[in-house]
N, C-alpha and C positions, 0 to 999 in steps of 0.2 A: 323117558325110557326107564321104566323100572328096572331095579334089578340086576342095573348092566347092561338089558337088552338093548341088541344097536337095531334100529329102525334102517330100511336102504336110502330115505333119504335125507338121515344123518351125515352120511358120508359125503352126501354131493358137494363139492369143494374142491381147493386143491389146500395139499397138506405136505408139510417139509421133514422129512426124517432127522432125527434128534438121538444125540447120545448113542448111536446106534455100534457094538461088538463088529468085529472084522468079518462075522459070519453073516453079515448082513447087507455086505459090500455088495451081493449080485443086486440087490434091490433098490430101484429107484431115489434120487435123489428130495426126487419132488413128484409126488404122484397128483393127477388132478379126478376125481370121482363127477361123472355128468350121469342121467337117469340109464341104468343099464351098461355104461360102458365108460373106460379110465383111459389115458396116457401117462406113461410115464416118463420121468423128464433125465439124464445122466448129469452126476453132476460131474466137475471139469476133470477128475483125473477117475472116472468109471468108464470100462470096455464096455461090452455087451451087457447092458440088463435085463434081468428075470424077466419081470412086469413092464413091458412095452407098450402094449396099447392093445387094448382087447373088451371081452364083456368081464363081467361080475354080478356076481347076486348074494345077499345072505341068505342063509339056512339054518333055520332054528333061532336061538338067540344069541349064540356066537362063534358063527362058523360063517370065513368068508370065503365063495366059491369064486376062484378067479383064473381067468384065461390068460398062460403066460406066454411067454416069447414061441415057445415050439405048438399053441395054440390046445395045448393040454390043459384042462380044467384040474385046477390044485385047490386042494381044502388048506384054510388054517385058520387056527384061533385066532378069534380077535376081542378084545375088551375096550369098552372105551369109557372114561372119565373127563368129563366136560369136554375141553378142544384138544383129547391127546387119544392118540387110538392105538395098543398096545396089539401088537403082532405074534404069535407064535409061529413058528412053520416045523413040518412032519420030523425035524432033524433036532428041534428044540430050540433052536435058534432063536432068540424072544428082541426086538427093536420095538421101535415107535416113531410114527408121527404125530407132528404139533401139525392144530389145523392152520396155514396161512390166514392172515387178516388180508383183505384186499381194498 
């Protein structure tokens, strides 16, 4: 992937959120990436999360389109560096996942 570009099936996996800000709380503990569509996983002390289980697609070279809990498609930046995939979302908010080994 040159460049930074994330390929869609770079992502297929499942990946563990890491070091992630309080403003990152709505989202998944553990998300898993399958061709066109994710689950997302809560970890033991999350309510309701964002990214539940739905489609996804990239757009361009780092924009991830994803279907969240209320089945509205959300844009956000994403970057990735070897097994770590760096998030933005529309508020600024910036986390990451590390990809699980399995």
């Amino acid at each position: 992937m040159a460049n930074g570009e994330i390929h869609p099936q770079a992502l297929i996996g499942t990946w563990k959120k890491v070091g992630a800000p309080s403003c990152a709380d709505k989202y998944p503990e553990t998300i898993s990436f399958s061709t066109g569509t994710y689950r997302g996983t809560r970890g033991a002390s999350q309510g309701m999360i964002w990214w539940d289980a739905g489609i996804y697609r990239i757009e361009g070279s780092n924009t991830l389109v994803i279907g969240t809990a209320t089945d509205e498609l959300i844009r956000y930046e994403i970057t990735s560096q070897g097994d770590r995939l760096d998030v933005t979302d529309a508020e600024g908010c910036r986390f990451a996942y590390q990809r699980h080994s399995s």
